[in-house]
C-alpha positions as a Markdown table, in Angstrom:
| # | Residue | x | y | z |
|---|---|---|---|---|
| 1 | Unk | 64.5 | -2.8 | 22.8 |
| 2 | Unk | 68.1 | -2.5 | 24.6 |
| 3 | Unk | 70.8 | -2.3 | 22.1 |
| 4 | Unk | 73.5 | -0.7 | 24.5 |
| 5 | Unk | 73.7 | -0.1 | 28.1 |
| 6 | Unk | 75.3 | 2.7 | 29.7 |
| 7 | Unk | 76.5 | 2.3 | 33.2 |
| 8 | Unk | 77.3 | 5.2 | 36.2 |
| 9 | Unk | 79.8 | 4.1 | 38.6 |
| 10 | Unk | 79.8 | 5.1 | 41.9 |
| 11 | Unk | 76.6 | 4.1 | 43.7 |
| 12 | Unk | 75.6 | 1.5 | 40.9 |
| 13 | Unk | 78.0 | -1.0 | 40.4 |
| 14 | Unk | 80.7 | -0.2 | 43.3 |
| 15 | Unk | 79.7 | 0.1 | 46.6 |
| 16 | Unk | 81.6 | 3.7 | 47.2 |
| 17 | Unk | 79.3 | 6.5 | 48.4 |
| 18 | Unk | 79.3 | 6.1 | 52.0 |
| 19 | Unk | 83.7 | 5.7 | 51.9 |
| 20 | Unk | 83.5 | 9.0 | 50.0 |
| 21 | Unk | 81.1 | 10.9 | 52.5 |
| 22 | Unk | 82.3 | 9.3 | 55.4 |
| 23 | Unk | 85.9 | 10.8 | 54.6 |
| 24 | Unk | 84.7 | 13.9 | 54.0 |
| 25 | Unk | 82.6 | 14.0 | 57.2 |
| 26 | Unk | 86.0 | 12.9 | 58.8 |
| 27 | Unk | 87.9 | 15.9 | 57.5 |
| 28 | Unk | 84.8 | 18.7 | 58.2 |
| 29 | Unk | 83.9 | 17.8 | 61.6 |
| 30 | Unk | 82.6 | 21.1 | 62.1 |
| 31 | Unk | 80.3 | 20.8 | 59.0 |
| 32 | Unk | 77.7 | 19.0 | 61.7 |
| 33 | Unk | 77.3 | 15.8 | 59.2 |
| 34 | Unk | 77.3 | 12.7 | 59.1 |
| 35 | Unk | 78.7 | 10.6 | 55.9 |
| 36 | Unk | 75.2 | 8.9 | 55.8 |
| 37 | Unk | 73.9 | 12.4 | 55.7 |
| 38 | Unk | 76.2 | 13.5 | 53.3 |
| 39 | Unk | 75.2 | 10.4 | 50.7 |
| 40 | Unk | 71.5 | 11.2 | 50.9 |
| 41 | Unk | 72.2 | 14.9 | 51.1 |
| 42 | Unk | 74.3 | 15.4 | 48.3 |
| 43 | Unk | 74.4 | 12.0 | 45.9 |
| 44 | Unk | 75.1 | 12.8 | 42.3 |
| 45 | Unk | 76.3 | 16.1 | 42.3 |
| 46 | Unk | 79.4 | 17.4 | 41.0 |
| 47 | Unk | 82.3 | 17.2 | 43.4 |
| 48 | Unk | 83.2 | 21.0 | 43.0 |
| 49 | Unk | 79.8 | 22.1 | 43.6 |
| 50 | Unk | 79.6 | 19.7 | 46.3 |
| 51 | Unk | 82.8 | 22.0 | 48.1 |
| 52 | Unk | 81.4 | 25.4 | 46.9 |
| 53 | Unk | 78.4 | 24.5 | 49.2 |
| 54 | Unk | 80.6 | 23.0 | 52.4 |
| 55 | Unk | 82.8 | 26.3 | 52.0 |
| 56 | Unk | 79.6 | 28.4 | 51.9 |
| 57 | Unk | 78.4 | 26.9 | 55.5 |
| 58 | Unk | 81.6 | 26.4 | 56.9 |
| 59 | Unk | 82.9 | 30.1 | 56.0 |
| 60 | Unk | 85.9 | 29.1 | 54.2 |
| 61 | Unk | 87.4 | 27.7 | 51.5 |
| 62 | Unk | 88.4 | 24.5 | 50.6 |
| 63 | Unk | 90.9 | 24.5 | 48.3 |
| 64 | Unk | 93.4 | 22.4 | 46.4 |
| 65 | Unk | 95.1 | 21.7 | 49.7 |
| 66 | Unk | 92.1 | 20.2 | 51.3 |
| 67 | Unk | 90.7 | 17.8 | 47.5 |
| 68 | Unk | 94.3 | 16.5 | 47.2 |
| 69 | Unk | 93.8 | 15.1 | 51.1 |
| 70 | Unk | 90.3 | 14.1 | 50.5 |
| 71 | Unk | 91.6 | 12.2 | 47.4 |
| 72 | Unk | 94.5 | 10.4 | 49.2 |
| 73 | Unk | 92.7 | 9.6 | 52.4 |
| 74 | Unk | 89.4 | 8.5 | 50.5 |
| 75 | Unk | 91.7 | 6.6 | 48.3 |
| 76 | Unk | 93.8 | 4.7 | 51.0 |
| 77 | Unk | 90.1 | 3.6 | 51.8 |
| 78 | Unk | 88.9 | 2.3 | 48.5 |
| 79 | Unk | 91.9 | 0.0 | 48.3 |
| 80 | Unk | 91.1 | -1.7 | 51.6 |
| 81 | Unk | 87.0 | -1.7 | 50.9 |
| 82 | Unk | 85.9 | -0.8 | 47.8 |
| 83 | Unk | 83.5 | -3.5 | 46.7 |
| 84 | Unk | 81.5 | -4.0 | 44.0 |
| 85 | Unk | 77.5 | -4.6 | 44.6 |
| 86 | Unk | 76.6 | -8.3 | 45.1 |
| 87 | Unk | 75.3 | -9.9 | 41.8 |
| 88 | Unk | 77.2 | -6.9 | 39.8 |
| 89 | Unk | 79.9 | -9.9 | 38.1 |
| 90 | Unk | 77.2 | -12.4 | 37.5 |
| 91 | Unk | 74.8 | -10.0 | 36.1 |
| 92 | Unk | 77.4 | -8.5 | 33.8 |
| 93 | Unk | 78.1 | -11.5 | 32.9 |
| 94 | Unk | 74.5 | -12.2 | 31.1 |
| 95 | Unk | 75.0 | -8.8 | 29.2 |
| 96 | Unk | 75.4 | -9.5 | 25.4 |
| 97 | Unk | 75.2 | -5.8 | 23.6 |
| 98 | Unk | 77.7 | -2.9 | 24.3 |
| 99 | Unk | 78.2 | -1.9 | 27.6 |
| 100 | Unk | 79.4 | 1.5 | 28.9 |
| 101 | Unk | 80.7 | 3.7 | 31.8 |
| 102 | Unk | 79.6 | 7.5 | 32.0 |
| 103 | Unk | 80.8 | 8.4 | 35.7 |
| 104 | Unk | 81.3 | 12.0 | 37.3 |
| 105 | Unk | 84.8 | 11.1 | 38.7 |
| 106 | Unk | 87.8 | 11.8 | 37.2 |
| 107 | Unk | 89.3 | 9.2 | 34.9 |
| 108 | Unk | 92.2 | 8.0 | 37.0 |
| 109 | Unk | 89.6 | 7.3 | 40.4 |
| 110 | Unk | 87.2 | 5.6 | 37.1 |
| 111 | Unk | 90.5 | 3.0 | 36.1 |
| 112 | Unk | 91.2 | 2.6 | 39.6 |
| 113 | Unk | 87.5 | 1.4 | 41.1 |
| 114 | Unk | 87.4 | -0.7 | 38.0 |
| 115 | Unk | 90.7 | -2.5 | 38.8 |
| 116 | Unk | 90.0 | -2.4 | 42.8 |
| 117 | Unk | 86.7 | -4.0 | 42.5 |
| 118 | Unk | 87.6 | -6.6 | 39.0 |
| 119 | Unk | 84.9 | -4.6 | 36.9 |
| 120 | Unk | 87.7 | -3.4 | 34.5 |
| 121 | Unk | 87.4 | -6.7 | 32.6 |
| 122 | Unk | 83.7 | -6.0 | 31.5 |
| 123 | Unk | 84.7 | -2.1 | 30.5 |
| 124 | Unk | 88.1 | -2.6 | 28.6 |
| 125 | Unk | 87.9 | 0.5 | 26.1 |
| 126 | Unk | 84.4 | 2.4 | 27.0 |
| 127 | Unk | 85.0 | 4.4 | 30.1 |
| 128 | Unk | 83.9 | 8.2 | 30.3 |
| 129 | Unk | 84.6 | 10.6 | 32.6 |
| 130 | Unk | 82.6 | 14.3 | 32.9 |
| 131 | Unk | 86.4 | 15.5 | 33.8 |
| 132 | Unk | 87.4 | 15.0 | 30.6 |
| 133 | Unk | 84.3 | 16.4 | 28.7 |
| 134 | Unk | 83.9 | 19.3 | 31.5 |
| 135 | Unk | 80.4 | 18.4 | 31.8 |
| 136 | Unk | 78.1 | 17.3 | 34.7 |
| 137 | Unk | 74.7 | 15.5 | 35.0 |
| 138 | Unk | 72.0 | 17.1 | 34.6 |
| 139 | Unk | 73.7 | 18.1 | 31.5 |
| 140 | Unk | 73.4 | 15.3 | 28.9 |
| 141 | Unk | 76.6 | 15.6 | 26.8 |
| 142 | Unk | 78.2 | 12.6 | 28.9 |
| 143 | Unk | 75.7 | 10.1 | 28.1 |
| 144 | Unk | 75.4 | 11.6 | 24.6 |
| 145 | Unk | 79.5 | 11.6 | 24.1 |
| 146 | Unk | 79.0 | 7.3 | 25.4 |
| 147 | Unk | 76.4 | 6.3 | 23.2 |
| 148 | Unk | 78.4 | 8.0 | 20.3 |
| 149 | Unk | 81.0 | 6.0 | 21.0 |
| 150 | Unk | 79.3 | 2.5 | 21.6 |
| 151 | Unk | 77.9 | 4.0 | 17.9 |
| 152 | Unk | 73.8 | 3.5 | 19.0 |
| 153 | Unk | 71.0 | 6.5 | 18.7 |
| 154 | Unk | 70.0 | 7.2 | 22.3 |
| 155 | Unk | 66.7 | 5.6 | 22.5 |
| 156 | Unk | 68.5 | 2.7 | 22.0 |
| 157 | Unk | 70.5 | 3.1 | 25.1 |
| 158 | Unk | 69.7 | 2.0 | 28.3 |
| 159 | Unk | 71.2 | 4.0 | 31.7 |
| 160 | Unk | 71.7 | 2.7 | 34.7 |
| 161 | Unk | 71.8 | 5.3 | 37.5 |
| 162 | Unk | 72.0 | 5.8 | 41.4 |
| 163 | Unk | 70.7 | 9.5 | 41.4 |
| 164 | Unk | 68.0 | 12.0 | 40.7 |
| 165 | Unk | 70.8 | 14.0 | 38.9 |
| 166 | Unk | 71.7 | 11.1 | 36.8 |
| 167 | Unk | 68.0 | 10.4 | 35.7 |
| 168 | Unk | 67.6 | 14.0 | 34.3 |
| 169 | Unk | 70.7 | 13.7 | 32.8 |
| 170 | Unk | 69.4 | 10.6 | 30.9 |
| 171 | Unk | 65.9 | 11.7 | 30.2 |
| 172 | Unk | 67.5 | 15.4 | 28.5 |
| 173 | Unk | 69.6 | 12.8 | 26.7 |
| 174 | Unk | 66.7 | 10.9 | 25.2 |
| 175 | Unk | 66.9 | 7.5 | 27.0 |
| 176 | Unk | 65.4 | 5.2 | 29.2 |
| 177 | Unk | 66.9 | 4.7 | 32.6 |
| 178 | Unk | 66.5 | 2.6 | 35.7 |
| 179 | Unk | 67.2 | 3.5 | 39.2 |
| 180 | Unk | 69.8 | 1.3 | 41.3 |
| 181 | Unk | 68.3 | 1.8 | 45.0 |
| 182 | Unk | 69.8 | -0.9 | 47.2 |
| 183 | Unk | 68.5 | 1.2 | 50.6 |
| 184 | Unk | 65.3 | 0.4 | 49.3 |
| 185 | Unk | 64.0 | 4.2 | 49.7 |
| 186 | Unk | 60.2 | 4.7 | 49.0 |
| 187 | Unk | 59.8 | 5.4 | 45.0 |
| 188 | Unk | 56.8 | 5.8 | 42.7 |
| 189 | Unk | 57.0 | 6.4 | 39.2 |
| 190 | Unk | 60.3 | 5.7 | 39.1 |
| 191 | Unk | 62.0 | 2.2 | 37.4 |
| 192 | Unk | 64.3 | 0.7 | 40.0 |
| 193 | Unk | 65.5 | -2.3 | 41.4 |
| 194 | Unk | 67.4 | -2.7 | 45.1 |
| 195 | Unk | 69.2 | -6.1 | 44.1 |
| 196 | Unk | 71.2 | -7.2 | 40.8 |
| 197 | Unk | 69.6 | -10.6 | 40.8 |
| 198 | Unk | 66.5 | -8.4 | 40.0 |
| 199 | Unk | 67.8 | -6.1 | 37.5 |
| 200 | Unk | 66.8 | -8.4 | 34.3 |
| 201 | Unk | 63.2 | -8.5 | 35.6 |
| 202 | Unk | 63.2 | -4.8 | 36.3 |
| 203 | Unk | 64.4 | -3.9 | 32.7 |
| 204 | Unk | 61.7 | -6.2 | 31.6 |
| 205 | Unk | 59.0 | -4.1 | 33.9 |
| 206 | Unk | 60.9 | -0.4 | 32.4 |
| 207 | Unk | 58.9 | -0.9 | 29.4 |
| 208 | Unk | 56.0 | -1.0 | 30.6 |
| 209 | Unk | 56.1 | 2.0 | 31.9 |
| 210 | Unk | 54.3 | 4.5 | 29.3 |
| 211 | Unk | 56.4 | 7.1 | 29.6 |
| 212 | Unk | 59.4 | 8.9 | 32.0 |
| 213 | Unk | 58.0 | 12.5 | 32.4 |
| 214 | Unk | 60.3 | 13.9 | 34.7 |
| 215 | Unk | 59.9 | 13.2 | 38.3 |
| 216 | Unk | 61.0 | 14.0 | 41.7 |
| 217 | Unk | 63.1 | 11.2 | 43.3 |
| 218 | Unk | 64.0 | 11.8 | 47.1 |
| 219 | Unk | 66.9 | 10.2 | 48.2 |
């Protein structure tokens, strides 16, 4: 049974991947990607480790310089189209137990998707950030640190999640989780749903799955 639910952020309930790549494919032309290549390349992983391996290929680094104008030009977009994923409000809405955020971001980008997109409402007090805990999915301590602080054991907790990074993250952590995939990409194994107005029925399917070993999901 679901006593809490912990949600990720970008790539389950705001529509923000393909504005983040995009502007970085803007900014490294001569990376040779595109920033629908960059989502299904790289979705999930930690931001810095995400620049270690662009400065790697590109033979040089990017440094402060180059994040603070990936922040401000990414930003200037989320203001004009950051968007929440249809049905996210309504099924929020039918949510009575705890509810959560345990995003990768940094806390200020967290406050500011939340305001953009009118999710902040649903998320008043329980947002967490792996900036502030200086620790990244795989690693379970963010998901850990949330359900400490909705005050539930972790197989109480259900994740939400966009990535293969995220699902480890959750199953080292000792919870279920379910797998937003709105592209619809080809998964077995795997609990997901492509469309909120499904997500009820696809909790309700989760447990009948016997067990989540650990499983490759290709994005």
């Amino acid at each position: 049974m679901t006593k809490a639910y912990i949600f990720d952020l970008d790539g389950t309930l705001v529509d923000s991947e393909l504005i983040a790549s995009e502007t970085l494919a803007e900014l490294l032309p001569d990376l040779g990607l595109s920033g629908a290549e960059i989502a299904h390349l790289y979705r999930g992983w930690r931001f810095a480790t995400i620049l270690e391996t662009f400065s790697q290929k590109l033979g040089r680094v990017l440094d402060d310089r180059f994040i603070a104008a990936y922040r401000a030009r990414s930003g200037e977009r989320y203001e004009r189209e950051l968007k929440a994923f249809p049905g996210v409000h309504a099924m929020l809405e039918t949510i009575d137990a705890p509810m959560a955020i345990a995003s990768s971001g940094p806390p200020q980008k967290i406050a500011r998707s939340l305001a953009i997109t009118g999710l902040d409402r649903f998320f008043p007090v329980h947002t967490y950030s792996a900036y502030t805990l200086n620790s990244w999915k795989p690693e379970p301590d963010l998901f850990l640190h949330a359900a400490r602080a909705l005050g539930y054991a972790p197989s109480d907790v259900l994740v939400v999640e966009d990535s293969e990074v995220g699902l480890e993250a959750a199953r080292r952590a000792g919870m279920r989780a379910i797998l937003h995939n709105p592209e619809g990409h080809p998964i077995e194994h795997v609990p997901h749903f492509a469309r909120y107005d499904d997500f009820h029925t696809a909790t309700e399917r989760l447990f009948r799955f016997r067990s989540q070993e650990p499983c490759k999901v290709v994005f």
